[in-house]
C-alpha atoms as one frame of an Amber mdcrd trajectory, in Angstrom:
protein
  35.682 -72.529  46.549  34.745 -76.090  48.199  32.152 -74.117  50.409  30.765
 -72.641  47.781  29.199 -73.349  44.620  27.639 -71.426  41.321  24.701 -71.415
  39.802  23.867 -68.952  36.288  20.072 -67.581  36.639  17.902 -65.899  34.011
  16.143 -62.842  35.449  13.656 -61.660  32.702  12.587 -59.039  35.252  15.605
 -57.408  34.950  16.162 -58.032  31.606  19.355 -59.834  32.455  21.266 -63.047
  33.157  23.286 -63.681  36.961  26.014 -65.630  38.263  25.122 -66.408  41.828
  27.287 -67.822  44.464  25.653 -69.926  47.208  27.280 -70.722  50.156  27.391
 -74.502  51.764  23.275 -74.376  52.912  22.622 -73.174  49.461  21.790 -69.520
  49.986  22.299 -66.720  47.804  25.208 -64.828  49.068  26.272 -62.828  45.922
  25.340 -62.513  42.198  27.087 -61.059  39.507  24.660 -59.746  37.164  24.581
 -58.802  33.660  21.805 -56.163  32.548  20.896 -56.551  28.414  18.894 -53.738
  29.079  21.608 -51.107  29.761  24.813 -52.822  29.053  25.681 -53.207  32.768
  27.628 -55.700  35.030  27.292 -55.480  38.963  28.010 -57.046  41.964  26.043
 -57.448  45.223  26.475 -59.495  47.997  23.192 -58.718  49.777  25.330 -57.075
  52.663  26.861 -60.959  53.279  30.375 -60.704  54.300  31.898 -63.092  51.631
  35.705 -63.887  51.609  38.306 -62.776  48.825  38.840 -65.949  47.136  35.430
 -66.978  46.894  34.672 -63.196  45.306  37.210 -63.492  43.177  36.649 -66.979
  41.933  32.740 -65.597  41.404  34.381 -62.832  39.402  36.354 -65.203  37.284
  33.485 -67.410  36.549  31.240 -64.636  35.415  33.810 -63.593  33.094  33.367
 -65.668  31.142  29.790 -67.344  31.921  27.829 -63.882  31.249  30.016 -63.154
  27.909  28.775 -61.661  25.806  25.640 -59.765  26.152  22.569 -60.736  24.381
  22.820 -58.439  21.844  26.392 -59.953  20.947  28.386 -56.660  22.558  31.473
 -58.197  24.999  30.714 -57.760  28.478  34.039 -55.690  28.194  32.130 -52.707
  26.750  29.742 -52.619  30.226  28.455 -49.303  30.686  29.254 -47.457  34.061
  26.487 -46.681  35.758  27.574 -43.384  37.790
């Protein structure tokens, strides 16, 4: 990921902590977020195209970055949010 870099953000907003990938100017380009409100994890990319291996490498890193959520539940038992 040598274009890109990571950056964890607290969004009390949203009730929720995000793993946010920013490309080489240092723009948002996707975020992986966490919600401790409902038990959620979701990812945007802000309609950026962003390639595989820098998605999956995001992925990867919010693993285990956003684990677990505040409440101590593993980001494993995420909600779906159909």
């Amino acid at each position: 990921m040598s274009r890109f870099a990571t950056q964890i953000a607290s969004d009390v907003i949203r009730n929720g902590l995000g793993v946010e990938l920013l490309d080489s100017t240092g723009e948002i380009i996707a975020e992986v977020f966490r919600s401790d409100a409902n038990h959620t994890v979701n990812l945007s990319t802000f309609g950026n195209d962003v390639p595989l291996h820098a998605m999956e490498e995001l992925i990867k890193h919010a693993r285990v970055a956003l684990d677990p959520f505040e409440d101590g539940t593993p980001l494993t038992a995420a909600a779906d949010e159909r």
